[in-house]
C-alpha positions as CSV (number, residue, x, y, z in Angstrom):
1,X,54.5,-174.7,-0.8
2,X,57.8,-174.3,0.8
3,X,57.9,-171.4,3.3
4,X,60.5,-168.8,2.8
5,X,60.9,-166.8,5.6
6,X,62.5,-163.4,5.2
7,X,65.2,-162.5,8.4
8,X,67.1,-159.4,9.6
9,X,69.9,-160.4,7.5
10,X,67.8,-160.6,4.4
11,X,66.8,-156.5,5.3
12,X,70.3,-156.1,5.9
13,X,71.5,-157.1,2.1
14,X,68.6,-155.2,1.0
15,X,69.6,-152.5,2.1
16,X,73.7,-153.2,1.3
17,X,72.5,-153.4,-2.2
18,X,70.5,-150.0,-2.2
19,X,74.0,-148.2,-0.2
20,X,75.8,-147.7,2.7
21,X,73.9,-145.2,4.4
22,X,71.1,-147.6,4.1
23,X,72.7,-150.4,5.8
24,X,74.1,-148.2,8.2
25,X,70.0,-147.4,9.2
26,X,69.1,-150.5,9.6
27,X,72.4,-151.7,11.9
28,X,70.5,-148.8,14.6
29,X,67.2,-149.8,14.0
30,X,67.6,-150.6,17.9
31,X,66.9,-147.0,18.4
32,X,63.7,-146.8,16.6
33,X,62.4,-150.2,18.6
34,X,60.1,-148.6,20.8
35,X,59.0,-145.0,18.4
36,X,55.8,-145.0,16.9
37,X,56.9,-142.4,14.4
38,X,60.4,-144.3,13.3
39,X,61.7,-142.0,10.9
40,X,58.5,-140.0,10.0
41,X,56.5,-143.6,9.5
42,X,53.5,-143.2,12.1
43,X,51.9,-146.5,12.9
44,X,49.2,-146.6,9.9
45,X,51.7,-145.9,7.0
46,X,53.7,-148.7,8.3
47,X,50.9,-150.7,8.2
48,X,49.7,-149.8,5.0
49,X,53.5,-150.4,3.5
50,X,53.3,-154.5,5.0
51,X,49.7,-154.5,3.8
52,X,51.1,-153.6,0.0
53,X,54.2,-155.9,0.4
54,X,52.0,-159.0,1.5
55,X,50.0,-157.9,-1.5
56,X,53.0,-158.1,-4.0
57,X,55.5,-160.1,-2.6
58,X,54.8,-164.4,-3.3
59,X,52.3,-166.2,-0.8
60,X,55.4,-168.4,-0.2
61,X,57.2,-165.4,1.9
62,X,56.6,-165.2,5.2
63,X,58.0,-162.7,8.1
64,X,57.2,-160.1,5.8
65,X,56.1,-157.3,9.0
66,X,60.1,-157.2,10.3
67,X,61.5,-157.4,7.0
68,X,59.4,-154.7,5.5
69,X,59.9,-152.4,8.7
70,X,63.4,-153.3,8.9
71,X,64.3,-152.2,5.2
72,X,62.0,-149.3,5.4
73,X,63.4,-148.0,8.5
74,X,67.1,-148.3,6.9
75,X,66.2,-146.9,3.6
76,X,65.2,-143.7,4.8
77,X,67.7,-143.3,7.3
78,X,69.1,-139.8,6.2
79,X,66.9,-139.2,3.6
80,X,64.0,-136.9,4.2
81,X,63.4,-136.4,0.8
82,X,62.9,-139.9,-0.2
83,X,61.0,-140.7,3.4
84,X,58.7,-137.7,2.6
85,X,58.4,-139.5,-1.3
86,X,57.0,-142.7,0.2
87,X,54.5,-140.8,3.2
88,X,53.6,-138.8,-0.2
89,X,52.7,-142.3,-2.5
90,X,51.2,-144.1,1.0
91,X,48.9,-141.2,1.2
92,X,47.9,-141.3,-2.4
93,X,47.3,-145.1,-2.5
94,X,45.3,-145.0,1.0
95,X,42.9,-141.7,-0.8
96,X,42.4,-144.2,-3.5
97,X,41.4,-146.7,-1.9
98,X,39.5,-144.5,0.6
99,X,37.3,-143.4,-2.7
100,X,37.0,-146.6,-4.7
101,X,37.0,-149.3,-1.4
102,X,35.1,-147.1,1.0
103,X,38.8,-147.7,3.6
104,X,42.0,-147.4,3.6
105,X,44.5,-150.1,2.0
106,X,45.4,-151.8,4.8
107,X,42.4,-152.7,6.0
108,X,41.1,-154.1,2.9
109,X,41.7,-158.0,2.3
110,X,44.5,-159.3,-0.6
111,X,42.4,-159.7,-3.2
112,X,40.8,-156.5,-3.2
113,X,44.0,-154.7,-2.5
114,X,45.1,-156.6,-5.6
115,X,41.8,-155.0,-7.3
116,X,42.8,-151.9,-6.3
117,X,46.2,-151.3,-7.3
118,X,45.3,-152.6,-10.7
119,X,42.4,-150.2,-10.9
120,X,44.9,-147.0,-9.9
121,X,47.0,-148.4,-12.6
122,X,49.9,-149.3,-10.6
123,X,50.3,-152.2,-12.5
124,X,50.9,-150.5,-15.7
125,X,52.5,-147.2,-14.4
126,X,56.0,-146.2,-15.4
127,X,57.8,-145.8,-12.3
128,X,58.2,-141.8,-12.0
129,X,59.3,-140.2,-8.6
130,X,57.9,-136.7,-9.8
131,X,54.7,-138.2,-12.1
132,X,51.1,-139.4,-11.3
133,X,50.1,-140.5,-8.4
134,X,49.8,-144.0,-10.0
135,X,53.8,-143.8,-11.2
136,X,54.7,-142.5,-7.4
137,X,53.3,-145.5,-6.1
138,X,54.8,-147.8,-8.6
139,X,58.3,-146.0,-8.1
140,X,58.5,-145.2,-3.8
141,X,56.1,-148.4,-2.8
142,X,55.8,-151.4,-5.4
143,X,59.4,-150.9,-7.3
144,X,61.3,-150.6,-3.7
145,X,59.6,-153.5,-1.9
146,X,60.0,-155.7,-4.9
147,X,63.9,-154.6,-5.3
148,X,64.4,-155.5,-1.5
149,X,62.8,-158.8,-1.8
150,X,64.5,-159.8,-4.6
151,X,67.7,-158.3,-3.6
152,X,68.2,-160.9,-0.8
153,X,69.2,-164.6,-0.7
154,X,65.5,-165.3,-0.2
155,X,63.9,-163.7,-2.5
156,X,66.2,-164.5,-4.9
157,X,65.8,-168.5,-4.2
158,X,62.5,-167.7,-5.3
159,X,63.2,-166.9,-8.6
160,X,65.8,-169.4,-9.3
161,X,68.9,-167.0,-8.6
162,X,70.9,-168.7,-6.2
163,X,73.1,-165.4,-5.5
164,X,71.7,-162.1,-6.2
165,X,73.7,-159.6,-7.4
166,X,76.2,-158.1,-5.1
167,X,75.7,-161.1,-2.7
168,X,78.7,-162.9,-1.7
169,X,79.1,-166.9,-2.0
170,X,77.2,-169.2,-4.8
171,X,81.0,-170.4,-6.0
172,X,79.3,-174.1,-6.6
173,X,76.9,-172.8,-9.5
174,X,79.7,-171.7,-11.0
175,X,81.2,-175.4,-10.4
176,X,78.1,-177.3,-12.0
177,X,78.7,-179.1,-15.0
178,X,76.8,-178.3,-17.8
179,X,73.8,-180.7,-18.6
């Protein structure tokens, strides 16, 4: 299986294709370096957001811990409401799996985390930032960490699309001729 390793650019076009301000978060992540609490995110929530995206994300991806804190850190950069959203849907996932796993996500291994979102009904869940806790976790967690992978040249090899939208370059797939 070919390795495809996620990088700070990738974080950075993540976060281009969410907005500005985004990208502007991630350009200081520098300044967060050595916080525990970068931007409300204490150490265990971080944790439990790489635990989720190494979870969803394809086996194939790897440097998933920077890329994950990276975008994170950028993506809440300014937003409180949003950042307090995803410490809200972290907290509801870990209860869950506190009740059903006897631990909290992170510490359970992928298979079971897999077992777990499934039985919360993430899976199925329409992604809702004001519904059930299932549909918060689907919409702040799951959705967002999916968009940012697939948002970036990476992620979007991965799925055959050599240029995700709003990503600059691929003029020579537009040159192919047709087969």
């Amino acid at each position: 299986m070919t390795d495809h390793e996620l990088t700070r650019r990738d974080a950075l076009v993540a976060l281009g294709a969410v907005g500005g301000a985004a990208g502007a978060g991630a350009l200081a992540w520098d300044r967060f370096e050595d916080d525990p609490d970068r931007e409300g995110f204490d150490p265990t929530e971080r944790e439990t957001l790489v635990a989720l995206a190494e979870t969803i994300y394809p086996e194939a991806v790897s440097g998933v811990a920077e890329f994950v804190e990276r975008y994170v850190v950028g993506r809440v950069a300014d937003r409180p409401d949003y950042a307090a959203g995803m410490r809200e849907a972290i907290g509801a996932l870990d209860d869950y799996a506190e009740t059903w796993a006897g631990g909290p996500f992170r510490e359970r291994d992928p298979d079971s985390r897999d077992e777990l979102l499934r039985g919360l009904g993430v899976d199925v869940a329409d992604a809702d930032p004001d519904g059930a806790e299932q549909e918060r976790v689907r919409y702040y967690l799951v959705n967002d960490l999916q968009y940012a992978l697939y948002t970036t040249p990476t992620g979007g090899e991965l799925v055959g699309i050599e240029n995700p939208q709003g990503h600059p370059g691929g003029a020579t797939s537009y040159r192919q001729p047709p087969e």
